[in-house]
C-alpha positions, 0 to 999 in steps of 0.5 A, spaced: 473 190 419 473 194 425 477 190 431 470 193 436 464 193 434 458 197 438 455 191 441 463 189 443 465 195 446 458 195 450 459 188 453 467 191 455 463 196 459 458 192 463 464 188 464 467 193 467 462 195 471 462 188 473 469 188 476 468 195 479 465 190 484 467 183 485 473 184 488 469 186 494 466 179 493 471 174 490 477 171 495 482 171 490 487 168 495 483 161 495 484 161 487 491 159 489 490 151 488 487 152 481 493 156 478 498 152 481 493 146 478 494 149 471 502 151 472 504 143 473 500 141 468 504 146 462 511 144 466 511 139 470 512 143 476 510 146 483 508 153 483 508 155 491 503 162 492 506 164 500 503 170 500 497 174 498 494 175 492 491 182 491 487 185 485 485 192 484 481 196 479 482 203 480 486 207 476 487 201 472 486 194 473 491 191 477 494 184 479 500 184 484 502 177 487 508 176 492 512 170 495 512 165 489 516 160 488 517 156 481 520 149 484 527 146 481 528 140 476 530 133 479 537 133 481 539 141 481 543 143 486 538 149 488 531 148 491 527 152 487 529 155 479 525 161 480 523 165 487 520 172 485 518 176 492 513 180 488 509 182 481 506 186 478 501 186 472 496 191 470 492 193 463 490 200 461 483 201 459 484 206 453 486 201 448 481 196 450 476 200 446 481 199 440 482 192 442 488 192 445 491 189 450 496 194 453 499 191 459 506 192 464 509 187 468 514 188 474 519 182 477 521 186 483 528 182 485 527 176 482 532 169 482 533 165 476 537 160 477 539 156 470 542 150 471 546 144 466 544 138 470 550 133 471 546 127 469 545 131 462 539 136 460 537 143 463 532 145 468 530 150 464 526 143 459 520 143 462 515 137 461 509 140 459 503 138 457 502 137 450 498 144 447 491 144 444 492 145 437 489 152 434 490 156 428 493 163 430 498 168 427 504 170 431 501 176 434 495 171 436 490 173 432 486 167 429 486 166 421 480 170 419 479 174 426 480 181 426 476 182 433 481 179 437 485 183 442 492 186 439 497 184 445 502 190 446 506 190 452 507 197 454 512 195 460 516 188 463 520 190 468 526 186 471 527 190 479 533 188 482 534 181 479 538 175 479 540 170 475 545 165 475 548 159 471 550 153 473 553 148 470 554 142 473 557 138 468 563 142 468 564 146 475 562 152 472 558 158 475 557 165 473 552 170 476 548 176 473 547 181 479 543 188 481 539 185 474 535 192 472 531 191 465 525 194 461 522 190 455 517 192 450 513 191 445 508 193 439 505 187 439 508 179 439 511 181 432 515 186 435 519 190 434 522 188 440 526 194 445 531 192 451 534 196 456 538 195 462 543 195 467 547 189 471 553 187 474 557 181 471 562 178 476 562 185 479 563 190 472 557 194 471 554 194 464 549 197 460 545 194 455 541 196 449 538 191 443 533 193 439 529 189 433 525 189 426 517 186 426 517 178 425 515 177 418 514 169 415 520 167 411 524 173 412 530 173 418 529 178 423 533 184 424 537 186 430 542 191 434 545 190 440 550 195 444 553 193 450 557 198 455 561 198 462 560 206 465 565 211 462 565 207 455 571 204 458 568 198 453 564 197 448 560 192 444 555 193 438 552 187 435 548 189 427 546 183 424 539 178 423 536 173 426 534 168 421 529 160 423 529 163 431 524 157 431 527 152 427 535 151 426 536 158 428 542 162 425 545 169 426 549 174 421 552 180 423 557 185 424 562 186 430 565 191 433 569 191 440 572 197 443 576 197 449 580 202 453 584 198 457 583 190 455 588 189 462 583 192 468 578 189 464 581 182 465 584 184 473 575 185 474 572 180 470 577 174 472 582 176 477 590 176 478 594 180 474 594 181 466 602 184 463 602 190 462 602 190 455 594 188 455 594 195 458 593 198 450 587 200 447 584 194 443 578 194 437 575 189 433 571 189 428 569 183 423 563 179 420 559 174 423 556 167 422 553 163 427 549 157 428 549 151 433 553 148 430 558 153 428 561 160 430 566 164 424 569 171 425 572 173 419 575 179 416 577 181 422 581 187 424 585 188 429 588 195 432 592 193 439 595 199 441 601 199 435 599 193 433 596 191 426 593 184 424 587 181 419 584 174 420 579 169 422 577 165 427 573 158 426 569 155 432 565 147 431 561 147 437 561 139 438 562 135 443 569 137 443 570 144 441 575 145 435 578 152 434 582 155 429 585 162 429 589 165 423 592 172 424 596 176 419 601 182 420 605 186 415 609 190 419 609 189 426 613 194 431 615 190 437 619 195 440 613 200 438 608 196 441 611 192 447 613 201 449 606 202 448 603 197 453 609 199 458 607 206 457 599 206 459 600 202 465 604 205 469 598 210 467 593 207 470 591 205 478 589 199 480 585 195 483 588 197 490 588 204 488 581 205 485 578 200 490 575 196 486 573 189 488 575 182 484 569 178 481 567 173 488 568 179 492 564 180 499 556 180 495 558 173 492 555 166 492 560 161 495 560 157 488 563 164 485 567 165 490 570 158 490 572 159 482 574 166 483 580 162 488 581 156 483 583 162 478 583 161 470 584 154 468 584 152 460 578 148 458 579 141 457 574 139 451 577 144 447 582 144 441 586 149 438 590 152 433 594 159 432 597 161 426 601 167 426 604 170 419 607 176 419 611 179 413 616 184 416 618 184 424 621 190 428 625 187 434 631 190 439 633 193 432 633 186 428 628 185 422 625 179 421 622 178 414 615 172 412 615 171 420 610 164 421 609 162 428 605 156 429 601 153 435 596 148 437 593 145 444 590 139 444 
């Protein structure tokens, strides 16, 4: 069945031809009570509209809204959980005949702060209405009706964005700052494309992800990169997404690259980091993750001239309980420990290169404030390390069937 009969097509262009016009005519600033009205209603919170409401037709339909500010939950620290100061909608004419509904949207420096309640909850729980009922496919198409617009998102722009977390519970905060991204889709099955750029505690990172089409019963394929400037890190994540609607879980492959673990620690979380941390680092190993629990097994490592195989086992209750296993056959320690000594006294550091540390001059006072408590164990978790290694090289010694046992409790 064709998405667009003749007779639709005719009253698309009549209604276009309508609203070549109405804007002349229709205070769409006065219909700011009613979307207010409508946003309460699905969330439970007040919608604020300070500035002007504009929309324009030519050379595409357009919408643009600036000053708006999605109020907070009830006990969080913040005021409003969003603040946009501008956004952009707008939809191409062209695919409307094919009944496609092409759209761009842009966040011009928006603020998200996401918070964990000290009194239990997330200020991302909205309460909201409960949905009407309705029979539609995942690409919102109805059962049956092919003369539904398709959805096709061209472009969602993030510019200049800001998101934050807070958990108040626990005292701890982090900030994604100078957030550039774009989003896009074929339809709201996918596939889906991100690419984007941020600075996380003051390291600039890239972004890439991509996905497969969302199909009935059948996990969703993905690939994940992420990379600071200059491939000094890398991370690339192939896995599947399986029940994203319902109890979802991922299996994947990891790898980690990295060139200098040590400058990476002195950017991410401050002081100093011992030289030997100054060796090139890379991982790879299988994944398996759920709400409940997060294994990484069939690890290899490659720390400078160091060899290990293993695995690593998180429960993800209340209080966390890991479990690490690391094997060795022949672990140079001589070789290894003058490996590190070597690279550092190679690399600059942060006073020589300029960097600044997380909680630097742009930061938030709660990022400031961590950054001065410095690094601190958690307390809701447990762990184990075992290390076995068959032969160890040492000032000359060798030692055989090392086994090195710890625990913090």
């Amino acid at each position: 069945m064709k998405k667009l009969v003749i007779g639709i097509v005719a009253v698309i262009v009549i209604l276009i031809a309508a609203v070549l016009v109405a804007p002349s005519f229709v205070d769409w600033n006065a219909r700011k009570q009613q979307i207010a009205e409508l946003v309460k209603e699905a969330t439970g919170r007040d919608l604020t509209i300070n500035g002007d409401i504009d929309v324009t037709i030519l050379p595409r339909p357009a919408l643009r809204v600036e000053d708006v500010r999605l109020s907070n939950a009830d006990g969080a620290s913040a005021p409003d959980m969003i603040r946009l100061p501008e956004a952009r909608v707008s939809v191409a004419f062209g695919p409307l005949f094919e009944g496609q509904l092409a759209t761009v949207v842009t966040l011009v420096r928006p603020i998200i702060n996401l918070e964990k309640l000290a009194g239990g909850g997330a200020n991302w729980q909205f309460e909201a209405a409960p949905a009407a009922t309705k029979d539609a496919g995942a690409d919102g198409q109805g059962a049956g009706d092919d003369n539904r617009l398709n959805v096709k998102l061209d472009s969602f722009q993030i510019v200049d964005g800001t998101i934050s977390y807070l958990n108040s519970e626990k005292g701890a905060f982090e900030r994604i700052e100078k957030l550039n991204s774009d989003i896009s889709f074929d339809s709201l099955k996918g596939p889906f494309r991100l690419e984007g750029k941020a600075a996380i505690r003051g390291v600039p990172v890239t972004v890439q992800s991509s996905t497969g089409k969302l199909k009935p019963d059948a996990p969703l394929p993905f690939l994940v990169e992420v990379k600071t400037p200059g491939g000094n890190t890398e991370l690339r994540l192939r896995g599947s997404l399986s029940d994203p609607t319902g109890d979802p879980s991922i299996k994947a492959e990891v790898t980690v690259a990295v060139d200098d673990p040590a400058a990476l620690l002195r950017a991410t979380v401050g002081g100093s980091a011992p030289a030997v941390m100054a060796q090139e680092l890379s991982i790879q190993a299988g994944l398996d993750a759920s709400a409940k629990a997060v294994v990484l097994n069939a690890i290899e490592v490659e720390f400078g001239e160091a060899r290990f195989t293993g695995d690593i086992k998180a429960g993800l209750g209340e209080t966390q309980k890991v479990s690490v296993v690391l094997r060795a056959g022949n672990l140079n320690l001589d070789a290894f420990l003058d490996g590190g000594s070597e690279k550092a006294a190679k690399t600059p550091t942060d006073a020589d290169s300029g960097a600044k540390p997380a909680g630097g001059e742009t930061a938030s006072p709660q990022m400031k404030t961590a950054a001065a408590a410095g690094f601190e164990l958690p307390t809701d978790i447990e762990a184990t390390l075992d290390v076995v290694a068959d032969v160890v090289q040492f000032e000359g010694s060798v030692i055989r069937g090392l086994t090195t046992k710890a625990a913090l409790k």
